[in-house]
C-alpha positions in Angstrom: 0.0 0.0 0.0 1.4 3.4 -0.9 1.2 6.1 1.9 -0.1 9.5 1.6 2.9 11.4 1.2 4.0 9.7 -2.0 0.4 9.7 -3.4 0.3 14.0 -2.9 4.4 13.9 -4.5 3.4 12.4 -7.3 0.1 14.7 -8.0 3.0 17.4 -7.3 5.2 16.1 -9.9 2.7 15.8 -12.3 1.1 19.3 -11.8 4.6 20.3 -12.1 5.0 18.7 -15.5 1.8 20.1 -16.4 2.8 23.6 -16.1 6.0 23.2 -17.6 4.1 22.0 -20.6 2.1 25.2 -20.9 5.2 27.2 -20.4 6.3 25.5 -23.7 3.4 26.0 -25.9 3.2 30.0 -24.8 6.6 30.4 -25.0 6.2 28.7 -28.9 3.3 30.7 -29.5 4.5 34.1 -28.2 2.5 34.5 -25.7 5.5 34.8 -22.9 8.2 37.3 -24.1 11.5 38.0 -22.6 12.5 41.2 -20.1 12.3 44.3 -22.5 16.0 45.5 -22.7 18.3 48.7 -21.1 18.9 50.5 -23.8 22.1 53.0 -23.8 21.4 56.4 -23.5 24.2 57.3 -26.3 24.8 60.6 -25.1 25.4 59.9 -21.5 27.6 57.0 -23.1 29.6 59.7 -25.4 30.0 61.4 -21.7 30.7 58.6 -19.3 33.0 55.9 -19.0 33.5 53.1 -16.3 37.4 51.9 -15.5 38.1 48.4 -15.3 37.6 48.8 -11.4 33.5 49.8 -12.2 34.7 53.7 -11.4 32.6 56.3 -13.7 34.9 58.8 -15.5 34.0 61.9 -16.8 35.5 65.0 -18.7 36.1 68.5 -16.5 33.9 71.6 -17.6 34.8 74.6 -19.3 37.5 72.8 -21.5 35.7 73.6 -24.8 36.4 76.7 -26.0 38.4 80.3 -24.9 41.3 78.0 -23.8 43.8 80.7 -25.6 42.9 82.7 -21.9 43.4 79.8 -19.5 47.0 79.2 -17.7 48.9 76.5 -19.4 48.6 74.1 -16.2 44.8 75.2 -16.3 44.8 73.2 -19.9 46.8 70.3 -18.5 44.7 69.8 -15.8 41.3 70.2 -17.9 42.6 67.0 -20.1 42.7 64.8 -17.1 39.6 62.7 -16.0 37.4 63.4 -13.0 35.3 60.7 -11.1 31.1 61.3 -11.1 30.2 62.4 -8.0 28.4 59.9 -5.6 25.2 61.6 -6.1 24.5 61.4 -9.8 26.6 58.0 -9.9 23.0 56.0 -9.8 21.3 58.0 -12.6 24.6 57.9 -14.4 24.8 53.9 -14.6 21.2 53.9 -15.1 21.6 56.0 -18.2 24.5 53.7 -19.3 22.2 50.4 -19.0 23.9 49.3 -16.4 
């Protein structure tokens, strides 16, 4: 004689199957779609970059244009890299799809 507890396993296993089943078929017939994607914001990505380490890089203002009246060590230190700020570093990955 077969006790309870295999009896309600092997409803569950079959149930089980059952859904898998019709899983399949929507899946085939398009009914079940994947996740819609992150897109890239491409001008955020034009902006941004993240290091090797996951750091976000960005350019330094007022680089782009009167640099004949900036100091040369003013234009040296516009062409290094600055690190975004912790506040805008969400809305900045989030803009990058990450």
């Amino acid at each position: 004689m077969v006790g309870w507890w295999a009896l309600s396993v092997l409803v569950y296993i079959t149930t089980l199957q059952q859904r898998l089943n019709l899983e399949d078929l929507k899946a085939k017939e398009g009914l079940i779609t994947d996740m819609p994607k992150l897109k890239t914001y491409k001008a955020a990505a034009k902006r941004f970059k993240i290091t090797g380490r996951g750091k976000l890089r960005r350019r330094k203002q007022s680089y782009g244009h009167k640099r004949y009246r900036k100091s040369k060590r003013a234009r040296y230190q516009f062409r290094k890299d600055k690190s975004v700020s912790k506040a805008d570093r969400k809305r900045v990955r989030r803009l990058l799809g990450k």
